[in-house]
SETORKOL-577239 format. One record per residue: x, y, z of N, C-alpha, C in turn. Coordinates in steps of 0.2 Angstrom, whole numbers, plus 5000, padded with zeros to 4 digits. Example, Ala and Ser with C-alpha at 12.3 -4.5 7.8 and 13.67 -1.06 7.14 Angstrom:
<zatis>
506649725039506249785039506649845039/506449895035506849955036506450005039/
</zatis>
This chain:
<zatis>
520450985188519850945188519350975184/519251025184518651085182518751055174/519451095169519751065165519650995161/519650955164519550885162518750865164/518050905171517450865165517250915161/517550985160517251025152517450975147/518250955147518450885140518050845141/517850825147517250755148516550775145/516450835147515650875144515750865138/516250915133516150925128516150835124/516650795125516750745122515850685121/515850715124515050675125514350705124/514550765121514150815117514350795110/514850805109515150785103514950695100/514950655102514750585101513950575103/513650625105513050625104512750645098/513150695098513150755090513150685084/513950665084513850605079513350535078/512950535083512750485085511850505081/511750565083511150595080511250585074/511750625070511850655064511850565060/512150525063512250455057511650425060/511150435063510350415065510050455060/510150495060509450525054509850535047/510550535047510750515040510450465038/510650375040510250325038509350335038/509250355044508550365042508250405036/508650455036508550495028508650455023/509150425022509250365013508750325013/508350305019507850255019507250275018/507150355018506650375019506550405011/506950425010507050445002506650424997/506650324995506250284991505450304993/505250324999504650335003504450394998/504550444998504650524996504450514987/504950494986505050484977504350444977/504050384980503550354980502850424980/502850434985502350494986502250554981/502950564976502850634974502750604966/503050544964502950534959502050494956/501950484962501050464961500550534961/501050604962500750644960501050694954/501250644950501850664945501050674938/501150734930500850674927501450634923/500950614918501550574914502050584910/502050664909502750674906503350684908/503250704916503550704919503950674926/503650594924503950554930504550534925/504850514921505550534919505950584920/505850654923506350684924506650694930/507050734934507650694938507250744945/506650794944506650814950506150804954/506050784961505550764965505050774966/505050854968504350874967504250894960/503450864958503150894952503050954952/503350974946503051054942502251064942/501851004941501251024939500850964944/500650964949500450904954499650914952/499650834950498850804950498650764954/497850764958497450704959497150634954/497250664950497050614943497150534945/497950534945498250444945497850414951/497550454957497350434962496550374959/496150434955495350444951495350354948/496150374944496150324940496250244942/496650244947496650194950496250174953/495850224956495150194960494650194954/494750184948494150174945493650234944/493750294947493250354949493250384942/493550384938493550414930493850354927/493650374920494150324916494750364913/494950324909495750344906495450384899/495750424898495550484896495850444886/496250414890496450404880496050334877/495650274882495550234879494750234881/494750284886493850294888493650234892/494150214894493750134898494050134904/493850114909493950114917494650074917/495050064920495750024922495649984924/496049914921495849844923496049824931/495849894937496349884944495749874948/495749824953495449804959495649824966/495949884967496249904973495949894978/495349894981494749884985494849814987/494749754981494649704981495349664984/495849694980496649674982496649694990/496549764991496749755000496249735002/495449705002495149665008495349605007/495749565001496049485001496449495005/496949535006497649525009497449545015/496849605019496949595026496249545029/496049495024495549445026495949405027/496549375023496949335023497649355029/497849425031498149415035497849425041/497349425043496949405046496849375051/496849335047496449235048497349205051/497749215045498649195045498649225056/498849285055498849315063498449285068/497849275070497349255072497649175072/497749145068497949065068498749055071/499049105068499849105072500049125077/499649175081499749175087499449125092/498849095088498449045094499148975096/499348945088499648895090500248905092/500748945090501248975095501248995099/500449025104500549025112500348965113/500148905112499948845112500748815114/500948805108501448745106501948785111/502248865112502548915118502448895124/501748875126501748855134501748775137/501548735130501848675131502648665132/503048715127503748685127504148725132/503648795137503948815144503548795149/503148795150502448755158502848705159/502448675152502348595155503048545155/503048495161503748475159503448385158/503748365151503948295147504348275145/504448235144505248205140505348215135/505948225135506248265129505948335126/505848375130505548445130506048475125/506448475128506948525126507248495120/507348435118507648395113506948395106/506548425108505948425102506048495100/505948535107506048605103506648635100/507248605100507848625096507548585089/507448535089507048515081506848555080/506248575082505548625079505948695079/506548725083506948785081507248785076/507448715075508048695066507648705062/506848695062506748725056506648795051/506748815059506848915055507248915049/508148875048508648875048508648835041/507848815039507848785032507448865026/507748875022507348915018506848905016/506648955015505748955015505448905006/505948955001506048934995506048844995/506248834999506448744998505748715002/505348725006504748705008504148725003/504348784997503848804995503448724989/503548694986503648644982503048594985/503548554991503148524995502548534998/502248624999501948655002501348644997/501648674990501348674986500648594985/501448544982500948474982500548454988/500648494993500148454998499348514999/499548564995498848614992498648584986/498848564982498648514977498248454980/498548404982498148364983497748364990/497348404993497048444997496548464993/496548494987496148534984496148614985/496648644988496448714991497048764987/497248764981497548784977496948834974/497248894974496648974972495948964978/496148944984495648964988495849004995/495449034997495749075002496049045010/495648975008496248905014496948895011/496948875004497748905005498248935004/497848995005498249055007498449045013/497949045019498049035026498448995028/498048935029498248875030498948855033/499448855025500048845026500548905028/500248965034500449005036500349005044/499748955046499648945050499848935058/500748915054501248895062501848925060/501948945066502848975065503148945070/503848935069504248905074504648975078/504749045073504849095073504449135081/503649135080503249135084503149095091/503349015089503648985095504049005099/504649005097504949035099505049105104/504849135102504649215104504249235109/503749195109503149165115503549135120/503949085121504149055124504649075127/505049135125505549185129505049195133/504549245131504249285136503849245141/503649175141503449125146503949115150/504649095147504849065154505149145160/504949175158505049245161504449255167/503949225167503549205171503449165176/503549175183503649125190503249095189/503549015190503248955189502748965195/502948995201502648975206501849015205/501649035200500949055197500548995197/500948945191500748885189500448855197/500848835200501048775207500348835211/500348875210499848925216499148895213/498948895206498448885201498348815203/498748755200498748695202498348695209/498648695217498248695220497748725224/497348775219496748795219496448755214/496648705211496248645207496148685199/496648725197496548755192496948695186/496548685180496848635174497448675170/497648615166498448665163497948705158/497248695156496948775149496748805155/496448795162496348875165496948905166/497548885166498248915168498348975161/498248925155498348945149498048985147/497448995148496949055147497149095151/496949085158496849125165497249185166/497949145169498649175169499149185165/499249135162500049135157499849205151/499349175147499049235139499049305143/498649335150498749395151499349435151/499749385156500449405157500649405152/500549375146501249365140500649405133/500349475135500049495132500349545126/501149575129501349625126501749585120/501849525123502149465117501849435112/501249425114500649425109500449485105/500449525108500349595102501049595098/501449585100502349605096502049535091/501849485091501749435086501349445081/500849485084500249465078500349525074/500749595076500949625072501349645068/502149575070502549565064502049495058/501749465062501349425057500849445051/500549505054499949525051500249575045/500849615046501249655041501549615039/501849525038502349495035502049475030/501149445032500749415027500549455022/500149525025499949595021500449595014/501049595014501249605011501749565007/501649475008501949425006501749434998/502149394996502049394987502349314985/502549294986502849234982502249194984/502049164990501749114992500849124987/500649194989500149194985500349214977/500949234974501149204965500749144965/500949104967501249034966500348994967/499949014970499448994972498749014969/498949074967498149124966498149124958/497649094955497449094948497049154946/496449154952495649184951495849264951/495749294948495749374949495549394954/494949364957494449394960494749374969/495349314970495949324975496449344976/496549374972497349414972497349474977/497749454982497949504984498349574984/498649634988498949674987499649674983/500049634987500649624982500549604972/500049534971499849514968499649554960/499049584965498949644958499449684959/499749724962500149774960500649744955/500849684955501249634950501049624946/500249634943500049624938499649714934/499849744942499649804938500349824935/501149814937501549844932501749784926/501249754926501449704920501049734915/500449764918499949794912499949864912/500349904915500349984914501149994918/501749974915502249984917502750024914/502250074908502750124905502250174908/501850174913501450214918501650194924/502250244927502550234935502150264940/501750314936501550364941500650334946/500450284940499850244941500050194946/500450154943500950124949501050144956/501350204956501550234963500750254967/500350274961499850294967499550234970/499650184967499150114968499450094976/500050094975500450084981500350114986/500450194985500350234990499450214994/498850224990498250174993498250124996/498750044992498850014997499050005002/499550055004499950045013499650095018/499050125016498850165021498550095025/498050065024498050025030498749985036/499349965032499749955036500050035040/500050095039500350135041499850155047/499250145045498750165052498850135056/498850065055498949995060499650025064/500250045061500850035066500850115068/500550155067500350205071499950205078/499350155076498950145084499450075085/499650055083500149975088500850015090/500950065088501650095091502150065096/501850105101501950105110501850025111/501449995109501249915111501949895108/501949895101502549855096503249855102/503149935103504249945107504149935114/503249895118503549885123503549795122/503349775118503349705118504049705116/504449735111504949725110505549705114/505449775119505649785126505749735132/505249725132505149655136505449595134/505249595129505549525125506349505124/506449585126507249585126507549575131/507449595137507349605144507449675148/507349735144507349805145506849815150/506949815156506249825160506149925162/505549915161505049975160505150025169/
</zatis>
């Protein structure tokens, strides 16, 4: 008996053991391109071509030059880079997107869990089907209907047509019907309307759900690129992704100017998921149904 739980011990030490080791292996391949990102914005220029990580010679400079704080030392003129300007578009703009995607998704979420109408359920499998269409194939008609609206290169249509998710419906709506009707029916006869239920009780309760939305929203948009490609003329709009797309159009035999512009860029997204941490994995949690 002794015998067989040491094999029982040992054996589940061992698959722990493996279990660890191919967890931080993946997390290492993944964390690699992060690494190379960081060391090579402190590379200089002769030697972000060569094959080793850390720089022989590490500079500040690529950081100076990207923020405009010196000029470029071979043409004397300041870099045509807006990095300040690129990230307050993109978190003005994801923003506004988060802020508008979470309202109408807990909106159209406790319509299609509270309230009951006909064909409830036969409307929300529609409004799910649309997940199930590529994004690519709406952009077009998205497009024509920012055109003829007028809001092509303005910061409403960047927003705007980012404004609802079915995704976010969706998700909201798990974590509603997870809440005891008998809230509602107690509400109703203390003479409470279906928006005090929806302000009052339902939004507190489904608070962890709503942080888990606005902070896959606010990182989807931060860092979207095709929709604002496709939209932004004005320099003076362009977003994070945007310019850095324009910055390796116009200094792309300079990787190291490049990596530093990046590295600037995602410190705001890396602060954000630092303090939403602990919020993010227990909305997640929940949403899953892992009770705390």
């Amino acid at each position: 008996m002794t015998h067989n739980w040491k094999q029982s011990t040992e054996w589940r030490a061992i698959k722990a053991f493996l279990k660890f080791f191919f967890i931080t292996l993946l997390a290492s391949a993944m964390f690699v391109p992060f690494i190379w990102m960081i060391c090579t914005a402190f590379k200089p220029a002769n030697e972000v071509e060569m094959l080793n990580f850390i720089p022989h010679a590490a500079k500040t400079e690529n950081f100076s030059l990207v923020l405009r704080l010196i000029p470029d030392s071979l043409s004397g003129k300041f870099l045509n880079i807006h990095l300040f300007k690129w990230i307050f578009n993109s978190i003005f703009v994801a923003s506004w997107v988060t802020v508008l995607q979470v309202t109408t998704s807990s909106l159209a979420a406790f319509a299609f869990s509270r309230i009951k109408w006909k064909f409830r359920n036969q409307i929300f499998m529609m409004y799910l089907a649309t997940m199930m269409i590529p994004g690519m194939i709406l952009t077009i008609p998205k497009f024509q209907i920012m055109v003829s609206m007028n809001l092509v290169n303005t910061y409403t249509g960047l927003i705007l047509p980012a404004a609802f998710s079915a995704f976010g419906t969706f998700m909201l709506r798990q974590f509603m019907l997870g809440i005891p009707l008998s809230y509602d029916e107690a509400a109703e006869i203390d003479g409470a309307s279906w928006l005090q239920i929806y302000l009052d009780i339902i939004l507190p309760l489904t608070k962890p759900g709503l942080i888990t939305l606005a902070i896959f929203t606010f990182l989807g948009n931060y860092r979207n690129l095709m929709w604002p490609l496709i939209t932004i003329k004005d320099e003076a709009l362009k977003t994070v992704p945007v310019g850095l797309l324009s910055l390796q159009g116009s200094y792309q035999s300079q990787t190291e100017l490049l990596m530093a512009a990046t590295m600037i860029c995602i410190i705001p997204l890396i602060i954000m998921f630092i303090i939403m941490q602990k919020k993010l994995v227990r909305g997640i949690n929940l949403g899953g149904g892992v009770k705390e």
